[in-house]
C-alpha distance (Angstrom), angle and dihedral (degrees) to the residues before:
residue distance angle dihedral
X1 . . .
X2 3.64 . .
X3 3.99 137.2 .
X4 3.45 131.6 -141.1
X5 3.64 125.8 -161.1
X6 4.26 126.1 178.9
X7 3.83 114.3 -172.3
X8 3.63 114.5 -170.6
X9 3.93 87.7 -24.5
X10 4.00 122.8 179.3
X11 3.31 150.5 169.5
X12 4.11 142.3 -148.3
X13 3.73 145.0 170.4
X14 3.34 123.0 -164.9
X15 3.69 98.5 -13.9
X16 3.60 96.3 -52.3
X17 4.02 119.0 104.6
X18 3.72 123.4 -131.9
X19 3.51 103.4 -174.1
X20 4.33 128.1 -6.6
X21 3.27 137.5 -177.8
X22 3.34 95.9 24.9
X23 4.19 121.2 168.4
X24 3.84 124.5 175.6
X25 3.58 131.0 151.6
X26 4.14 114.4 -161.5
X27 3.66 111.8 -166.7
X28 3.61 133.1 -140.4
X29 3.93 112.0 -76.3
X30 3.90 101.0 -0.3
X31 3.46 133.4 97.4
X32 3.93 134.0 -113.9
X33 3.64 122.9 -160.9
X34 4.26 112.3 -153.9
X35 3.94 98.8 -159.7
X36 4.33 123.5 -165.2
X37 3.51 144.2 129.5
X38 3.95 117.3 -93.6
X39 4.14 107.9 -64.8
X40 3.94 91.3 22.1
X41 4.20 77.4 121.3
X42 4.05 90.7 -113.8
X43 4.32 85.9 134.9
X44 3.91 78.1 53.2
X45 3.09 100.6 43.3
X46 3.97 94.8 57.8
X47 3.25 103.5 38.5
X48 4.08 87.3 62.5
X49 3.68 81.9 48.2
X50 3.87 82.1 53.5
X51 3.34 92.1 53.3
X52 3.87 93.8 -119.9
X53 3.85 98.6 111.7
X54 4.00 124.5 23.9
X55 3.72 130.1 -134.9
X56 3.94 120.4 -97.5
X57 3.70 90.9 -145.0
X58 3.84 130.2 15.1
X59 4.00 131.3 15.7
X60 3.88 147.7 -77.2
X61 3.75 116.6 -157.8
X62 4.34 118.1 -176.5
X63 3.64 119.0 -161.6
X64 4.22 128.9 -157.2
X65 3.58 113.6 -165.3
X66 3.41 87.5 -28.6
X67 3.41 108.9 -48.1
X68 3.81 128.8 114.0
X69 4.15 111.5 -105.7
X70 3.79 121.4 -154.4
X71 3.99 119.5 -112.5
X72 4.20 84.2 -114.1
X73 3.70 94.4 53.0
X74 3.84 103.1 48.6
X75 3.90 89.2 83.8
X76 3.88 85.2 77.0
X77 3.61 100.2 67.1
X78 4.29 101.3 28.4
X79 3.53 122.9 96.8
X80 4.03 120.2 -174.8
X81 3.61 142.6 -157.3
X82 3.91 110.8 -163.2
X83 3.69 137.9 163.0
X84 3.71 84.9 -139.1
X85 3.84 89.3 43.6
X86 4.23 103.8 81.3
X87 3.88 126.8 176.5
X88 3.50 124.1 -113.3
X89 3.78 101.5 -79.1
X90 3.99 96.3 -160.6
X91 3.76 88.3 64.5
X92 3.23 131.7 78.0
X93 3.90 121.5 -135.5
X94 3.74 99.9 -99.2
X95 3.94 84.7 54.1
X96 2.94 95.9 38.2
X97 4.00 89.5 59.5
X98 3.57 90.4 46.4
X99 3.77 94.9 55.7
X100 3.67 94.3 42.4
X101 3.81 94.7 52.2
X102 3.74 96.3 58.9
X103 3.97 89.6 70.9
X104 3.93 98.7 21.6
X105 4.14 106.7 38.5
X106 3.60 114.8 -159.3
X107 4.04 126.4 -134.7
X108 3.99 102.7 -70.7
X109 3.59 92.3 -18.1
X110 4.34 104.6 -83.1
X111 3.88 118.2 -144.8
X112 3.76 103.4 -103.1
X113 3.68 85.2 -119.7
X114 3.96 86.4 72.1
X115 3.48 93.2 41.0
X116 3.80 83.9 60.3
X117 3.40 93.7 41.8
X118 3.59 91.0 60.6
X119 3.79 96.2 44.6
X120 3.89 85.9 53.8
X121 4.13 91.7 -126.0
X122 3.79 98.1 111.8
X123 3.90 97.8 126.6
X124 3.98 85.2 51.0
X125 4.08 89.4 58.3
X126 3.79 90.3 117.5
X127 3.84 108.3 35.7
X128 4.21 116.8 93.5
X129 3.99 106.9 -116.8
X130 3.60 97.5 -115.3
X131 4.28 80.7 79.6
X132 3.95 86.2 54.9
X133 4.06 120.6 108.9
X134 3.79 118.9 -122.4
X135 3.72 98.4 -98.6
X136 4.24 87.8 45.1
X137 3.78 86.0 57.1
X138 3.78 93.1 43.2
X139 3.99 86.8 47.4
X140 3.98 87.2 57.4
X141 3.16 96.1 45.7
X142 4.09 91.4 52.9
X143 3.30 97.0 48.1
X144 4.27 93.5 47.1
X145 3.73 85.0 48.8
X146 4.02 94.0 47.5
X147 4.09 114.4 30.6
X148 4.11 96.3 51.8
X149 3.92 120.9 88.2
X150 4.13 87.5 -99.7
X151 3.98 105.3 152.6
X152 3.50 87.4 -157.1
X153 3.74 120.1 51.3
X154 4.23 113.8 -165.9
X155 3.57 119.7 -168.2
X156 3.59 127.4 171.8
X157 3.78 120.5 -175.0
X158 3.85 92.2 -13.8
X159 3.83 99.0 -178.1
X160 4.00 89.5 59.5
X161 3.80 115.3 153.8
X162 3.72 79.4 -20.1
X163 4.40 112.6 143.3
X164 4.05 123.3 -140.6
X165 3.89 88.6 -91.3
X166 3.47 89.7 55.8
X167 3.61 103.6 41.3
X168 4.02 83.0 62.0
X169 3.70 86.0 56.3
X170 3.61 96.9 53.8
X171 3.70 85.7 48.9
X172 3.59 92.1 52.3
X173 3.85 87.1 44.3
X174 3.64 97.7 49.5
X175 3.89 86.7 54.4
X176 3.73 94.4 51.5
X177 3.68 107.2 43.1
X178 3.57 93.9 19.2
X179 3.70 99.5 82.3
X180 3.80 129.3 93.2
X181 3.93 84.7 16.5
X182 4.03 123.3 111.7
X183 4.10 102.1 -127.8
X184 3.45 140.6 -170.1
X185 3.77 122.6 -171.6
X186 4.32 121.5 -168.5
X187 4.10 105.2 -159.9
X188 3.49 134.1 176.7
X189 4.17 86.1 -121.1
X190 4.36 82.9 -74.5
X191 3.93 105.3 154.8
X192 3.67 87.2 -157.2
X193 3.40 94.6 73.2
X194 3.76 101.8 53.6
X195 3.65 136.7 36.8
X196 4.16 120.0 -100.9
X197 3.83 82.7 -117.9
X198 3.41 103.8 51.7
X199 3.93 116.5 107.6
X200 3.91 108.6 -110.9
X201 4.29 122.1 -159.1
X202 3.92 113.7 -171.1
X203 3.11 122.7 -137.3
């Protein structure tokens, strides 16, 4: 499980800040909800935690097991779930599992049919992803993000495009895959994307 730490962390573009100051410790195997209105920075703000963009001011430190990991190693053990973030649309799901498992392995390897099972697209097994709906797309992207061995689980805006039916799922999901895994969700202030419990820092 990994541990993210942000001292003093911040962020500009052209001169102008998006976020300073900012200090957050996320613990191994709990969750951490970053909560603001629409260009608060939270996109920002986790993909630095990603690793994919670093701070203009301050640090972010990641811990495995207790030992320090390097900014260009992180990649190894993150998994993300992004509106910006979309699937390979020339594949279909099955290959799309196939491909993704060679750099992200899942718990004990599932047949993709399982997979699919779980993401509740079975009778789309054969059609290429470009022919998916939104909230299909956002469903593979949740459970791609979710089911591998990822120590560190990013998900921004997770109930994108997503309908009441599958809001329950990603509930369910969440639940499932969710546990022994460090997470951090960004949201829009949606309480169906977090837990009640879960600690919340605006931004």
């Amino acid at each position: 499980m990994i541990q993210v730490e942000l001292s003093g962390t911040g962020k500009k573009f052209g001169g102008k800040w998006v976020f300073r100051g900012i200090d957050l410790q996320v613990s191994p195997g709990k969750r951490q909800v970053i909560a603001g209105k629409n260009g608060s920075g939270k996109s920002t703000l986790l993909q630095m935690i990603a690793g994919f963009r670093t701070p203009s001011e301050g640090q972010i430190a990641w811990h495995h097991d207790n030992r320090s990991l390097p900014p260009d190693l992180i990649y190894k053990y993150v998994a993300m779930a992004a509106p910006g973030l979309e699937p390979t649309e020339e594949f279909t799901f099955p290959e799309l599992i196939a491909f993704h498992q060679r750099f992200k392995p899942f718990p004990k390897q599932p047949e993709a049919g399982h997979i699919l099972e779980v993401a509740g697209l079975t009778a789309s097994s054969d059609k290429a992803i470009r022919y998916y709906s939104s909230g299909m797309k956002q469903r593979v992207k949740l459970v791609l993000a979710l089911m591998p061995s990822s120590g560190l689980v990013l998900l921004d805006e997770p109930c994108t495009n997503l309908d009441k039916e599958s809001r329950d799922w990603y509930k369910r999901l969440l639940k499932e895959y969710g546990r022994d895994k460090t997470i951090v969700i960004a949201s829009n202030h949606n309480p169906e994307e977090y837990d009640p419990d879960d600690p919340v820092m605006e931004l």
